[in-house]
N, C-alpha and C positions, 0 to 999 in steps of 0.2 A: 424666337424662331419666326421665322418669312411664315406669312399668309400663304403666299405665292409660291406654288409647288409646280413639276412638273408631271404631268401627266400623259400616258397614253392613249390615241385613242384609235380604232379597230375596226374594220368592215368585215362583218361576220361570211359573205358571200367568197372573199377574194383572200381574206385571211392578211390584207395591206392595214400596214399600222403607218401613224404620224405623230409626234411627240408635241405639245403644246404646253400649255400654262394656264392653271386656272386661279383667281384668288380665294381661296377655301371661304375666308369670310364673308366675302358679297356671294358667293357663288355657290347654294347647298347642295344641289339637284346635279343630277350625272349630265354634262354638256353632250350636245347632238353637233358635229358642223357638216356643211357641206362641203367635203375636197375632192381633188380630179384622181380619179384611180386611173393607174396604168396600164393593169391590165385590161379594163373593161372600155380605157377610152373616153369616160366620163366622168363630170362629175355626180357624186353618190354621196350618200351621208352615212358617217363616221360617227360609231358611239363611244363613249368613257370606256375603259377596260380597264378590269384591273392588272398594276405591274407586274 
């Protein structure tokens, strides 16, 4: 089985999701990114969620 899953991740304010990749084996910890939300017009930071 791939290391490399995909995952969602979720801005609890706007309820906007974005779908990425993480490698489960280098990577334990729920990933944080920074991406541009649309409704809000900026960018904001997006947490792990679960599927």
């Amino acid at each position: 089985m791939s290391q490399i899953q995909l995952i969602q991740i979720k801005n609890k304010e706007t309820g906007e999701t974005y779908w990425t990749r993480k490698n489960k084996k280098k990577v334990e910890r729920k990933i944080e990114l920074k991406k541009f939300s649309k409704a809000l017009r900026k960018h904001i930071t997006f947490k792990e969620a679960k599927k």
